[in-house]
C-alpha positions as CSV (number, residue, x, y, z in Angstrom):
1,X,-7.8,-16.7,19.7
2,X,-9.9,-15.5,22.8
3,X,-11.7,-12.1,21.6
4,X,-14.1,-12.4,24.4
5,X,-10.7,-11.7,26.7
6,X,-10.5,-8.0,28.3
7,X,-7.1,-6.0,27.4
8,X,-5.3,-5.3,30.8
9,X,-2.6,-2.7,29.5
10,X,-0.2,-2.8,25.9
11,X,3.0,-2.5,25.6
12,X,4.4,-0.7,22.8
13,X,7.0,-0.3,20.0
14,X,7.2,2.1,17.4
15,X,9.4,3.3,15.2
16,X,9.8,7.2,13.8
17,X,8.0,8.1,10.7
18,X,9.2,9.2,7.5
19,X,12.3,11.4,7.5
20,X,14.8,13.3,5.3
21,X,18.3,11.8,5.0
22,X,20.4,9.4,7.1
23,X,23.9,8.3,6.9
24,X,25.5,5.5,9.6
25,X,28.2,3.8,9.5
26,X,28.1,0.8,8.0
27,X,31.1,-0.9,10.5
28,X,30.1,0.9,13.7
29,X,26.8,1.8,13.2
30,X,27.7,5.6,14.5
31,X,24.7,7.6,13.3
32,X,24.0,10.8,11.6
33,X,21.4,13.5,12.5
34,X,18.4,13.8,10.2
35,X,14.8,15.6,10.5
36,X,11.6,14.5,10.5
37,X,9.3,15.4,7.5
38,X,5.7,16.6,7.4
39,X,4.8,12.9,6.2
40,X,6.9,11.7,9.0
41,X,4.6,13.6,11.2
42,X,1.3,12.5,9.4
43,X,2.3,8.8,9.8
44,X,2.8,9.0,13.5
45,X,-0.7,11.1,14.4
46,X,-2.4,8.8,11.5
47,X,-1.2,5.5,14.0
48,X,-2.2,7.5,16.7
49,X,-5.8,7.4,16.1
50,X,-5.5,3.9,14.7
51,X,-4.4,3.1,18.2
52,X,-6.9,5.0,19.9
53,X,-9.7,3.5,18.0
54,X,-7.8,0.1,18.9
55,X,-7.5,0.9,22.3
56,X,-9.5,3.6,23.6
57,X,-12.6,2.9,22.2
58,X,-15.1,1.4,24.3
59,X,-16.8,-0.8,21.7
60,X,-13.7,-2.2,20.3
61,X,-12.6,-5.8,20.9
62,X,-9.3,-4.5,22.4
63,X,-10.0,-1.7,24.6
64,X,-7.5,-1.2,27.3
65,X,-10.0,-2.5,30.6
66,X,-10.0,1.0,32.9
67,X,-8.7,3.3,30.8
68,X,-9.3,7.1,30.8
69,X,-10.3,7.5,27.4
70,X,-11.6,11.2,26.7
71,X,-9.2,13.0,29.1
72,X,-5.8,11.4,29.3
73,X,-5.1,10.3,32.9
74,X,-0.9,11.1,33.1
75,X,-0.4,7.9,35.4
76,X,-1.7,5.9,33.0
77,X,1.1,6.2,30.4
78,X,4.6,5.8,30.3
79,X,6.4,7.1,27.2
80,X,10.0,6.6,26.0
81,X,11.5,7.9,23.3
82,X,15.0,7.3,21.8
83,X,16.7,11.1,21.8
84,X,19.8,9.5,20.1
85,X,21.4,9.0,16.9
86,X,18.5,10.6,15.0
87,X,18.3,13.4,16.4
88,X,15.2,14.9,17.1
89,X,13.2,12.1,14.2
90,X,12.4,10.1,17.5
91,X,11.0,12.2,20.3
92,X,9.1,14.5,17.9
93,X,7.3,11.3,16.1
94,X,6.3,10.4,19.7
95,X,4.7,13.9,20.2
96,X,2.8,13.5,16.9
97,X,1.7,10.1,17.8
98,X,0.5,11.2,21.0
99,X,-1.4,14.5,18.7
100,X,-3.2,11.4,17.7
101,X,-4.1,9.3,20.3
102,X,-5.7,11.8,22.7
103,X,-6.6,14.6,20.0
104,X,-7.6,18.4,21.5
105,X,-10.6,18.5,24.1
106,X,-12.3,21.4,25.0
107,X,-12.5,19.7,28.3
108,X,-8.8,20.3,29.1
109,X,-9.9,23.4,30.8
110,X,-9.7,25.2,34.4
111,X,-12.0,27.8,35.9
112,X,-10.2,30.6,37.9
113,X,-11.0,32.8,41.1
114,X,-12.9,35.3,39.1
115,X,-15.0,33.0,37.3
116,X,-13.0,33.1,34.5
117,X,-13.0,30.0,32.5
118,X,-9.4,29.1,30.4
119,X,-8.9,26.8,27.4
120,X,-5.8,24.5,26.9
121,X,-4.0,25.8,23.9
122,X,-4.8,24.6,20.2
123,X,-8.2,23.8,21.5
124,X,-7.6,21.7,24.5
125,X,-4.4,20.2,23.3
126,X,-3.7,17.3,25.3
127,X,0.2,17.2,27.0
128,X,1.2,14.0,27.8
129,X,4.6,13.9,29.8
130,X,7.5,11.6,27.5
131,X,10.8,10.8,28.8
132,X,13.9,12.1,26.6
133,X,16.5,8.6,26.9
134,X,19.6,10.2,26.1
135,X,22.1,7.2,25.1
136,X,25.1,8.8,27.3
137,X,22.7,8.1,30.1
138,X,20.3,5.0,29.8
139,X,21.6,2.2,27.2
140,X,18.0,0.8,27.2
141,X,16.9,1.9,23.7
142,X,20.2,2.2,21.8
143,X,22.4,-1.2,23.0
144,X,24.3,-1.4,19.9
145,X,26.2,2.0,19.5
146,X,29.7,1.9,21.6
147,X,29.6,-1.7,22.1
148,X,33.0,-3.0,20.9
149,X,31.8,-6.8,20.8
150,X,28.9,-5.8,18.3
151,X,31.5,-3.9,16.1
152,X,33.6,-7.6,16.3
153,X,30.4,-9.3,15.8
154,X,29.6,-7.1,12.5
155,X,32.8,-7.9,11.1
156,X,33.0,-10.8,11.5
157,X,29.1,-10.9,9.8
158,X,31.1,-9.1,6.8
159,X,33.4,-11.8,6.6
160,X,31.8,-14.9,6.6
161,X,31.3,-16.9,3.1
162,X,27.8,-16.3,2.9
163,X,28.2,-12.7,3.5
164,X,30.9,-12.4,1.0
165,X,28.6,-15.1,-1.8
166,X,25.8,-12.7,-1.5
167,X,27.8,-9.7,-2.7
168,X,29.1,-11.7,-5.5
169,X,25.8,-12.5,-6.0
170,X,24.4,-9.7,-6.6
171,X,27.8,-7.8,-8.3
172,X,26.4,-6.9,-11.7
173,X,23.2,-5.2,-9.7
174,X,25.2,-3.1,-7.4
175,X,27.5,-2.0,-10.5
176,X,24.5,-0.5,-12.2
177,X,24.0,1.9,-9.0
178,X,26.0,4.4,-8.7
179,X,24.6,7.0,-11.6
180,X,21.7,7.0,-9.1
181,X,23.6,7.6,-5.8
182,X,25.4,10.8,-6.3
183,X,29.1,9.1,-5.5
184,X,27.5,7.4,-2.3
185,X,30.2,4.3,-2.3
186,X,28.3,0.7,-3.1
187,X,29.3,-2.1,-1.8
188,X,27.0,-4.9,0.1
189,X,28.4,-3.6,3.2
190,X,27.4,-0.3,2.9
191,X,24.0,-2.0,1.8
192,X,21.5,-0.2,4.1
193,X,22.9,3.1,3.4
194,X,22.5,2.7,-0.4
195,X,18.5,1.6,0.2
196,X,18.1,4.1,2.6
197,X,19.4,6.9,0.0
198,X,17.1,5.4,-2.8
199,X,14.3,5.2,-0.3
200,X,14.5,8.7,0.8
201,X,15.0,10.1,-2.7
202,X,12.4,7.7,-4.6
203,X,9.6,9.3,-1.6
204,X,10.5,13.1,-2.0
205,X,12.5,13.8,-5.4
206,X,10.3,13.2,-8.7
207,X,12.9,13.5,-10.9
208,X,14.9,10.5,-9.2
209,X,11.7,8.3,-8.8
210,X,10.9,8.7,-12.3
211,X,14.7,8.1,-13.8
212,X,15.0,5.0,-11.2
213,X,14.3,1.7,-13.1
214,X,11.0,0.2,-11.8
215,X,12.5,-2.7,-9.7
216,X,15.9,-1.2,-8.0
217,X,14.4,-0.2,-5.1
218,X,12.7,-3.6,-4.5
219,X,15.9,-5.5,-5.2
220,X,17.6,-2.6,-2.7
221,X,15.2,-3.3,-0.1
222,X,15.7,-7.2,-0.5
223,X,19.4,-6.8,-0.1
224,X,19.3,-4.3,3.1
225,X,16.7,-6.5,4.6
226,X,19.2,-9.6,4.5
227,X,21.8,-7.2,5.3
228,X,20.3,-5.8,8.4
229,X,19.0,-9.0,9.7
230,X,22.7,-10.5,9.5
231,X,23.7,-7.7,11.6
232,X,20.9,-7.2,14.5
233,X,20.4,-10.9,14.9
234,X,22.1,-13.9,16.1
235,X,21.6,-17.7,16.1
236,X,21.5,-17.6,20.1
237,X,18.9,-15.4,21.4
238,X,21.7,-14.4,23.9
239,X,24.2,-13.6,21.1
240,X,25.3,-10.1,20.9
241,X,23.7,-9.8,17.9
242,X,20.8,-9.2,19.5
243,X,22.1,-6.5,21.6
244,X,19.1,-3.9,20.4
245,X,16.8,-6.5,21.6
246,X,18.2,-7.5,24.8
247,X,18.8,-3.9,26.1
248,X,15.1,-3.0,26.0
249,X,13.6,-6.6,27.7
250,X,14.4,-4.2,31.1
251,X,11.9,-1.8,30.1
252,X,9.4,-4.5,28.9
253,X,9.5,-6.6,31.9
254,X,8.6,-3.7,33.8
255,X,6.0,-2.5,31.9
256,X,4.1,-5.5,32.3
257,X,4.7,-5.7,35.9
258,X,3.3,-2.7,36.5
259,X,0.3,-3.5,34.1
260,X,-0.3,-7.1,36.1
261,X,0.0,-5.0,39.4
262,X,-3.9,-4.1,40.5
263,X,-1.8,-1.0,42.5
264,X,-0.2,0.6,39.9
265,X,-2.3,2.8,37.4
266,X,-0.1,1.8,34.3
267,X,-1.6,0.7,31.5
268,X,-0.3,1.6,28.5
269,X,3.5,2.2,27.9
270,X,5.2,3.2,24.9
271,X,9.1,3.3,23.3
272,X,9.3,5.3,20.4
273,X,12.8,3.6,19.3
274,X,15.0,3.1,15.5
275,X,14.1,0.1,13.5
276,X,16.9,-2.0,15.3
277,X,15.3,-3.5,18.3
278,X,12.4,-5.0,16.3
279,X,15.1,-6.9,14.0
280,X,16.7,-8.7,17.4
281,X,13.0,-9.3,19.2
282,X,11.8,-10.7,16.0
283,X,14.5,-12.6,16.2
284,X,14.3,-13.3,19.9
285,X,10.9,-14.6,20.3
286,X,10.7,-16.4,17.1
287,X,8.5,-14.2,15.1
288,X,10.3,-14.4,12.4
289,X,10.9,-17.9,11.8
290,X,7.2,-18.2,11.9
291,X,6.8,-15.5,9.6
292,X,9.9,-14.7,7.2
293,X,9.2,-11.8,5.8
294,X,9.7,-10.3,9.4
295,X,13.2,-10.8,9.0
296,X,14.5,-7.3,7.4
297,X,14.0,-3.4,8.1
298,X,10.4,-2.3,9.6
299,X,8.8,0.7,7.3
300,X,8.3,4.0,8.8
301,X,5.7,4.3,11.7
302,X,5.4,0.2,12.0
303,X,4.3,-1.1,15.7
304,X,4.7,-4.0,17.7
305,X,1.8,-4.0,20.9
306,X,1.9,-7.0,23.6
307,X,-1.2,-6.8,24.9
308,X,-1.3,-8.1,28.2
309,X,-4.8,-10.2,28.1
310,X,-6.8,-11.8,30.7
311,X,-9.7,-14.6,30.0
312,X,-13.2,-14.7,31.9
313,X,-11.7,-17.4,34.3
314,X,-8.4,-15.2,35.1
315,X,-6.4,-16.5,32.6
316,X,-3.8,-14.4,31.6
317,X,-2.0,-14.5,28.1
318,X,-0.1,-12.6,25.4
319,X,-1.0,-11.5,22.0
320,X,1.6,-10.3,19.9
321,X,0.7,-7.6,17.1
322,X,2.7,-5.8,14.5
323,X,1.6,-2.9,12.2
324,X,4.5,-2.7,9.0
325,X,3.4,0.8,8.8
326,X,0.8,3.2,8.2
327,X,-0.4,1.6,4.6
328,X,-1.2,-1.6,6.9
329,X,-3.3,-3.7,9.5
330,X,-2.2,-4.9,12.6
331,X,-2.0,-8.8,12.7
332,X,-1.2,-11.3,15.2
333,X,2.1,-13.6,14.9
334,X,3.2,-17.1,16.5
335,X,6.3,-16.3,18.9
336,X,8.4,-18.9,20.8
337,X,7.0,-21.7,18.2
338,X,3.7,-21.4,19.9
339,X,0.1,-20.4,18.6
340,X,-0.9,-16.5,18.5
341,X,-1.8,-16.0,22.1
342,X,1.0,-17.4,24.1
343,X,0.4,-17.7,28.5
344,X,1.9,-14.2,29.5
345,X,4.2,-16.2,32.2
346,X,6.1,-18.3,29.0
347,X,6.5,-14.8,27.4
348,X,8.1,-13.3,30.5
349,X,10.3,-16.6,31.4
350,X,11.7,-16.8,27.8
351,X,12.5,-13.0,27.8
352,X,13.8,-12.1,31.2
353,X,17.4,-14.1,31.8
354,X,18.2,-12.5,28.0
355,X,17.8,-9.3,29.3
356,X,20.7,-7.0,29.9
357,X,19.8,-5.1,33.4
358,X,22.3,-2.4,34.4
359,X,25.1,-0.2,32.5
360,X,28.1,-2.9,34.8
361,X,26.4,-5.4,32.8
362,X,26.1,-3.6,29.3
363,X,29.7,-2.3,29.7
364,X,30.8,-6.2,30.2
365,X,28.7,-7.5,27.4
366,X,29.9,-4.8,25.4
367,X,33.8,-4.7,26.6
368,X,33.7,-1.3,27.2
369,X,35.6,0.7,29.9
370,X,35.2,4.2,28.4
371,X,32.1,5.3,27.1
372,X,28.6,5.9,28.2
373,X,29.4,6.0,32.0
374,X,31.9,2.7,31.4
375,X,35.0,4.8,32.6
376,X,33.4,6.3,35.7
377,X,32.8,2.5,36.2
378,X,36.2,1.2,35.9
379,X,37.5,4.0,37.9
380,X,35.8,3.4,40.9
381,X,36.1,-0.3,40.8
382,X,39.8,-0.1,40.4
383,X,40.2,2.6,43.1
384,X,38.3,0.4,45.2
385,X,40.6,-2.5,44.7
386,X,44.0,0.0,45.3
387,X,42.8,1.6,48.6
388,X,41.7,-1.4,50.5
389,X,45.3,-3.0,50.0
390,X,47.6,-1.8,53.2
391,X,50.5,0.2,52.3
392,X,52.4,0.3,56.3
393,X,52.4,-2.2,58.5
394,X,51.9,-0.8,61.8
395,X,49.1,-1.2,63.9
396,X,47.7,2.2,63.8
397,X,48.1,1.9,59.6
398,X,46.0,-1.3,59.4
399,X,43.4,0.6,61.1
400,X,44.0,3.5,58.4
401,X,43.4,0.7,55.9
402,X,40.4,-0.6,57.1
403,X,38.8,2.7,57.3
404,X,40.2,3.7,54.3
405,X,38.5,0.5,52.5
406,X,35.5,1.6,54.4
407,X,35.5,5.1,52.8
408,X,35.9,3.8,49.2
409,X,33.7,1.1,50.0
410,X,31.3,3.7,50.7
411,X,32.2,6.2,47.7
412,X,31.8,3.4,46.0
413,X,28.5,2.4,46.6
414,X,27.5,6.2,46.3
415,X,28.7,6.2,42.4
416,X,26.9,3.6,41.9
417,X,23.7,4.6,42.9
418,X,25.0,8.4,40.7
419,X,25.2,5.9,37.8
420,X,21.9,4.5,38.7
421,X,20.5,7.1,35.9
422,X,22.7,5.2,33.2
423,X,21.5,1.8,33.4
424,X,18.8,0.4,31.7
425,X,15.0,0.1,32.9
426,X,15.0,-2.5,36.4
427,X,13.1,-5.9,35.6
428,X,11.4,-6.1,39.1
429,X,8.8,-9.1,38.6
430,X,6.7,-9.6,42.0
431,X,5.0,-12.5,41.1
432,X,3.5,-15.2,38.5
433,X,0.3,-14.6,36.8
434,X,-2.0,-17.4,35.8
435,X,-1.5,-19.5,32.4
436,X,-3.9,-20.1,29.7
437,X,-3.4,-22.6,27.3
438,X,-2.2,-21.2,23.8
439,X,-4.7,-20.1,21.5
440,X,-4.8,-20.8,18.1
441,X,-4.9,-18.6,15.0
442,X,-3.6,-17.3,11.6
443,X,-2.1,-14.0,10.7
444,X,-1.0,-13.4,7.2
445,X,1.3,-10.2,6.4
446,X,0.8,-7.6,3.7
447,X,3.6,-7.1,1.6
């Protein structure tokens, strides 16, 4: 592990903090809305500073190399945040995390014609812009929803022997559940909803924590964990499985082009997304077959940052980091099999052909010819195809024809680009950075 290396940008991933109820289905995965809690809020501006120490902070091993740290500099971020199936839970843990990260300054300030000097609200609160990804329009952070091949795929998860074994099992534990889950059905199907109910009430309801026997909401947490991984992972990295994963890689790659790209100002980007995606790029870049106990459901507020790393000779490599939470410590993970610090150009060549680049794609993958901008899809293609065949034979019809096909052809093209807004982020890679040779290291995760 190279500590004398400088940080050239971070990418990353964080999921929403602590929040009241949340139902989804346990075949579809169709969400409910829920809110975000005080503590939820807490945990995000609490990672906030974490980060901001990590990464701001000019006598810390990991500052970001150029960064504004006092003032935030706008073109230096990029933030995403899932404004999906949680409703708001997402977006507004981003805005607390951000609270965090660049806290109030008395320096956000502006002097006016008369001499007049004016304050930024809240003391110099600190606005940094985040972009609302509303899954009817971009499929980058929520792959899984609507995709009629992951439905098939969990299924068919739901049938298989093993599947079926581990709810047999475990029968006589899930019998004793339901005096503690007000008629919530039980079933190892419906396993993550039954955690996620005990969770929620064990963290805000006294009387429930206190009547739950001590280890139910371990052995809860053990099942959803297998449960969830069975689901959002796949034994291919290009299986649909890992749909949540592949989705985002878009959005990654282009991150770190723009962080590798001495023109661009980008430096530190950010998706505040569910716990699904880390479950499939756990899976996809081997992090958790080097480290098991990655394999399950993230805790509230946990973080995965790439930092994009460059040696004294020009070296550039990858460090992969992951928080489980606010109650933890980053530490660094072996992906693709390798040591901790992987070259950045292995990391990028592994992730980019599993990527899944624009909505035509997604809608393939997926088998989908109605939802999310799908229809509009198969409507043009198919009007495309019936215009350009000739219906008369004459000469002057042929040339109808032709400039008929022309016109659609045209249309065409001009949906498309309309529909631009509903595929995922571009992976535009300009170039190959140097290699370092891996690193080596060892990371140990708190339970």
């Amino acid at each position: 592990m190279s500590d004398s290396s400088k940080v050239l940008g971070v990418v990353l991933l964080v999921r929403h903090g602590d929040r009241q109820g949340f139902y989804q289905n346990p075949s579809t995965y169709t969400p409910s809305n829920t809110v975000l809690t005080p503590l939820g809020n807490q945990q995000e501006f609490q990672l906030g500073s974490k980060l901001r120490r990590i990464y701001l902070n000019e006598s810390s091993t990991s500052h970001i190399d150029g960064i504004n740290s006092t003032l935030v500099n706008d073109a230096q971020f990029r933030v995403r945040a899932d404004a999906g199936g949680e409703g708001g839970v997402i977006l507004n843990s981003a805005q607390s995390l951000l609270q965090g990260l660049y806290p109030a300054n008395t320096g956000v300030q502006t002097t006016l014609a008369n001499g007049t000097t004016i304050t930024a609200p809240l003391g110099g609160y600190q606005y940094i812009p985040i972009e609302s990804v509303e899954p009817e329009n971009d499929i980058s952070l929520e792959g899984w929803t609507q995709c009629n091949t992951f439905a098939q795929h969990t299924a068919a998860v739901y049938k298989s022997v093993e599947f079926q074994q581990k709810g047999a099992d475990n029968a006589e534990f899930l019998k004793s559940l339901p005096p503690y889950l007000d008629g919530r059905p039980v079933s190892i199907e419906n396993m993550w909803n039954v955690f996620d109910f005990m969770n929620v009430q064990s963290i805000h309801n006294a009387a429930f924590a206190k009547a739950l026997p001590p280890t139910y909401l371990q052995q809860a947490r053990h099942l959803a964990n297998w449960h969830e991984y069975q689901v959002f992972s796949d034994s291919s990295p290009s299986g649909i499985g890992n749909i949540p994963g592949q989705a985002i890689i878009p959005s990654i790659l282009e991150a770190f082009e723009d962080i590798l790209d001495e023109k661009s100002p980008i430096k530190f980007v950010y998706h505040a997304i569910s716990y699904k995606p880390f479950i499939s790029l756990f899976n996809i870049t081997k992090a958790a077959e080097a480290a098991p106990e990655l394999a399950g459901i993230v805790n509230y507020a946990a973080a995965i940052a790439l930092e994009a790393r460059q040696t004294a000779s020009g070296d550039k490599f990858l460090r992969f980091t992951f928080q489980n939470g606010t109650d933890a410590d980053f530490k660094t993970y072996r992906i693709l099999g390798s040591s901790t610090d992987v070259p950045l150009n292995d990391f990028l060549h592994h992730i980019e052909p599993l990527g899944i680049n624009t909505l035509a794609e997604w809608c393939s993958t997926c088998n989908n010819t109605q939802d999310r901008g799908c229809a509009a899809l198969s409507l043009a293609a198919s009007t495309a195809v019936a215009e350009s065949r000739p219906k008369i034979g004459s000469v002057g019809a042929g040339f109808l024809g032709a400039g008929l096909t022309l016109v659609v052809a045209v249309a065409l093209v001009g949906v498309l680009l309309l529909l631009g807004v509903l595929t995922t982020r571009r992976s535009r890679r300009k170039g190959s950075t140097k290699s370092s040779d891996p690193q080596s290291g060892s990371v140990e995760q708190k339970a």
